[in-house]
N, C-alpha and C positions, 0 to 999 in steps of 0.2 A: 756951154757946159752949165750943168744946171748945179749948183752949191750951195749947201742947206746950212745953214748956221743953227747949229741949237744955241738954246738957250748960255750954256756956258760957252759961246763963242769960240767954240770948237768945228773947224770944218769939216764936211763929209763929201770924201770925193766919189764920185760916178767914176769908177774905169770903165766902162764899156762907151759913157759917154765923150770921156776923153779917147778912149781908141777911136771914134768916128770923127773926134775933130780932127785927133792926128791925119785919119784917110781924105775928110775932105780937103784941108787943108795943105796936103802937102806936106807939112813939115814934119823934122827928124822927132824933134825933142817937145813935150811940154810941161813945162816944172810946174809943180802942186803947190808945193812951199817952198822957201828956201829962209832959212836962220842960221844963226853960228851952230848951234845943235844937232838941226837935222833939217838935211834937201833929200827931197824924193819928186821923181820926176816918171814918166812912163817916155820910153822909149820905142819907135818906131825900126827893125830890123835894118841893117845894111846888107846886103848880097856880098856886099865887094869887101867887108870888115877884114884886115888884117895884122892889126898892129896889136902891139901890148900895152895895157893902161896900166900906168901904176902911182898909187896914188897915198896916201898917209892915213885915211879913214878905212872902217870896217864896211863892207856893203852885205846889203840883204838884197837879192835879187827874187821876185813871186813873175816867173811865168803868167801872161794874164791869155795870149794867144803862142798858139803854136810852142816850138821845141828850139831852145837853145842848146849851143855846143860852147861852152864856157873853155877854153882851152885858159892854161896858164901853167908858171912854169917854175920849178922847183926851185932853192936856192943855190941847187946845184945847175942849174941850166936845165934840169930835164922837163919835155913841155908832156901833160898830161889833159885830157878832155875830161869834163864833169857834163852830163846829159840831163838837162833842166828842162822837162815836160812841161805841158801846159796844166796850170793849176799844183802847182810845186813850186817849192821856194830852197834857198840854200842864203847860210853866208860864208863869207870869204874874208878873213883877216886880214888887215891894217899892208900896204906895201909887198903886196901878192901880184904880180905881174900878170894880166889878165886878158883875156883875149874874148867878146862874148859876140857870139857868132851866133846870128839870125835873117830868117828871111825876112824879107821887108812886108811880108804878110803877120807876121809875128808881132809882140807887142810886149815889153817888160816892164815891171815896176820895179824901181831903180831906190834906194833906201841909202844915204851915206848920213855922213858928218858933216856942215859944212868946212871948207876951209878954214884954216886957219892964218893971221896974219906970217906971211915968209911961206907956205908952202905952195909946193910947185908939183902940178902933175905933169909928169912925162909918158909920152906916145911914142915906142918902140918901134921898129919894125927890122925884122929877121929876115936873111936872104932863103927863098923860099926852096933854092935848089939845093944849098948848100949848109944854111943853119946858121950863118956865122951872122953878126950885127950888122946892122948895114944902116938904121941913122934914127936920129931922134928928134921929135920937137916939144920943149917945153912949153908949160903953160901956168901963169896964176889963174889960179880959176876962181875972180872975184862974184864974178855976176855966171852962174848956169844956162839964165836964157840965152846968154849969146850964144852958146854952143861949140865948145872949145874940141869938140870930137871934131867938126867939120870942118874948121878953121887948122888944125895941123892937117886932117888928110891933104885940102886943098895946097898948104907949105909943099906939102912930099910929093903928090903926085904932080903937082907942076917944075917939080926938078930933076932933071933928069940924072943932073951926078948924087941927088938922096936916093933914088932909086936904084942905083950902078953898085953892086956889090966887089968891094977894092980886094975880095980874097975871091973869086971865081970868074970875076967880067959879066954877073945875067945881071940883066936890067928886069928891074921888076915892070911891066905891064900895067900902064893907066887903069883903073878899071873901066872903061870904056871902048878899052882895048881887047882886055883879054876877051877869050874863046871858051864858051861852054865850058 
């Protein structure tokens, strides 16, 4: 990735050149910056994304590729989709349970807060037939690079009783499982 430092030592990032690391690469996630202030990262889509993020900072989401379906869910429980185009942006306030559904063709630039000392993100996930909770994994998220989105999905989809909804009996579906 090619990054231009002007003069006031201010970085300028290339999205389109980080989108091409992301593809060559492989990888999910690549963080820009990360300070107590502000981490912004661009995001590479998941297929199989289904849990809820929720998390103590404000994000600003800017579409760079393709169309998100931002699902999240009201403080009544009720889940509503927000339609985030390519070249469009939204934010989402502080402890909004979040759900940001993308193809893995898609590409997002990601804007938060970082952490702060004591807090904890938590990773949702909702039984898919029935609605009801079905398990959680926390997280400090001290360091971003590690990738703390992939470190809980791998927690949940390698268990089969996080997966086993205790109010209907479905087990949710590895995503290498499931069927079109």
């Amino acid at each position: 990735m090619k990054r231009e430092i002007k003069p006031s030592g201010l970085p300028i990032e290339d999205l389109e050149s980080v989108v091409e690391q992301l593809i060559e690469s492989g990888r999910q996630v690549k963080v820009l910056w990360q300070y107590p202030g502000s981490l912004a990262f661009v995001a590479k889509g998941r297929d199989y994304r289904s849990e809820f993020h929720l998390n103590a900072s404000d994000e600003v989401t800017y579409m760079i590729r393709g169309t998100m379906h931002l699902h999240h869910r009201t403080p009544d429980g009720e889940e509503s989709v927000a339609v985030i185009p390519a070249g469009a942006t939204n934010w989402m306030p502080p402890n909004t349970e979040h759900s940001p559904r993308f193809p893995s063709d898609a590409f997002a630039l990601i804007l938060e807060r970082g952490r702060r000392d004591g807090e904890v993100d938590h990773f949702r996930w909702y039984c898919p037939e029935c609605g009801e909770f079905l398990h959680q994994e926390d997280f400090t998220v001290e360091d971003y690079t590690l990738d703390p989105v992939s470190k809980a999905y791998a927690r949940f989809f390698d268990s089969v009783e996080a997966r086993t909804c205790a109010h209907c009996g479905h087990v949710m579906p590895r995503p290498d499982q499931q069927v079109g």
